[in-house]
N, C-alpha and C positions, 0 to 999 in steps of 0.2 A: 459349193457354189452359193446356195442358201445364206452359210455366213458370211461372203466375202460380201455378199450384198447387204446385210445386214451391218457391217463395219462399214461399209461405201457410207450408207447412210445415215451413221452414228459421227463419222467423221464429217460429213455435207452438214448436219446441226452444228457440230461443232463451230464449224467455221463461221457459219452462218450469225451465230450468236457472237462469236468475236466482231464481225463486221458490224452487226447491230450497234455491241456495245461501244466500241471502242472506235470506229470509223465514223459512223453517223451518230453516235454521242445520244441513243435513244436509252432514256433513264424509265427504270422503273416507277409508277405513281404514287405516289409518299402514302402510304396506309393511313398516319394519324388526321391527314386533310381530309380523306374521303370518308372517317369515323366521323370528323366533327360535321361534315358535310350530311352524312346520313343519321345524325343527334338532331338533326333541325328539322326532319321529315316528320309529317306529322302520324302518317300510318307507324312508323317508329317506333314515336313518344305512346302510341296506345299500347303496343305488343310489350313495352317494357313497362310500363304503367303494374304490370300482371306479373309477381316476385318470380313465378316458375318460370316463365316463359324468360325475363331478362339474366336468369340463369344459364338457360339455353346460348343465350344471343352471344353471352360474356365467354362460354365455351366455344363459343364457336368464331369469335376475335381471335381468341388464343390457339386454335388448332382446328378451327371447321371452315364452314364455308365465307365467313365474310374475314381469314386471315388472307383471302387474293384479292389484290384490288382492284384484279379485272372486273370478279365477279363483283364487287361491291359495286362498280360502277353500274357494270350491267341491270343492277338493282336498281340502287336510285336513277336511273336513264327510262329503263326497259317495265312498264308495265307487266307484261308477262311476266318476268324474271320475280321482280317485287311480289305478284300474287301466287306465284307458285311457294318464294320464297317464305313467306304467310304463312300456307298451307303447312310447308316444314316444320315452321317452328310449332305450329299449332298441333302436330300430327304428333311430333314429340312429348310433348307436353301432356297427352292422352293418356 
């Protein structure tokens, strides 16, 4: 019973992401705009200023946290996000 519900609702995403895509023609956010978009940030330009830390950041374009460009958004948007985000690279970096 357990998995039939489990397939119910692997199948409901399913569809769901087709209608997204392909009905309402909702595109994913181009990653390299939201890059050059958070290159012009000035809390940014300091964290990268620092060779270890723009280590971190270059890692984490390629396979961390700022390769979703929700989250990038949620960065440059969301104060929160951006100071936590800080925190990250800085906590890394230690």
């Amino acid at each position: 019973m357990l998995l039939f519900l489990l397939l119910c609702l692997l199948t409901a995403g399913f569809f769901i992401e087709i209608f997204q895509k392909h009905i309402l023609k909702i595109k994913e956010p181009d990653i390299q705009s939201l890059w050059e978009e958070l290159d012009e940030q000035d809390w940014y330009n300091r964290l990268t200023n620092d060779s270890e830390q723009k280590e971190w950041i270059e890692l984490d374009k390629k396979n961390g946290l700022l390769k979703d460009p929700y989250y990038v958004r949620k960065v440059i948007d969301q104060p929160g996000h951006r100071e936590g985000y800080i925190r990250y690279i800085q906590e890394k970096c230690k």
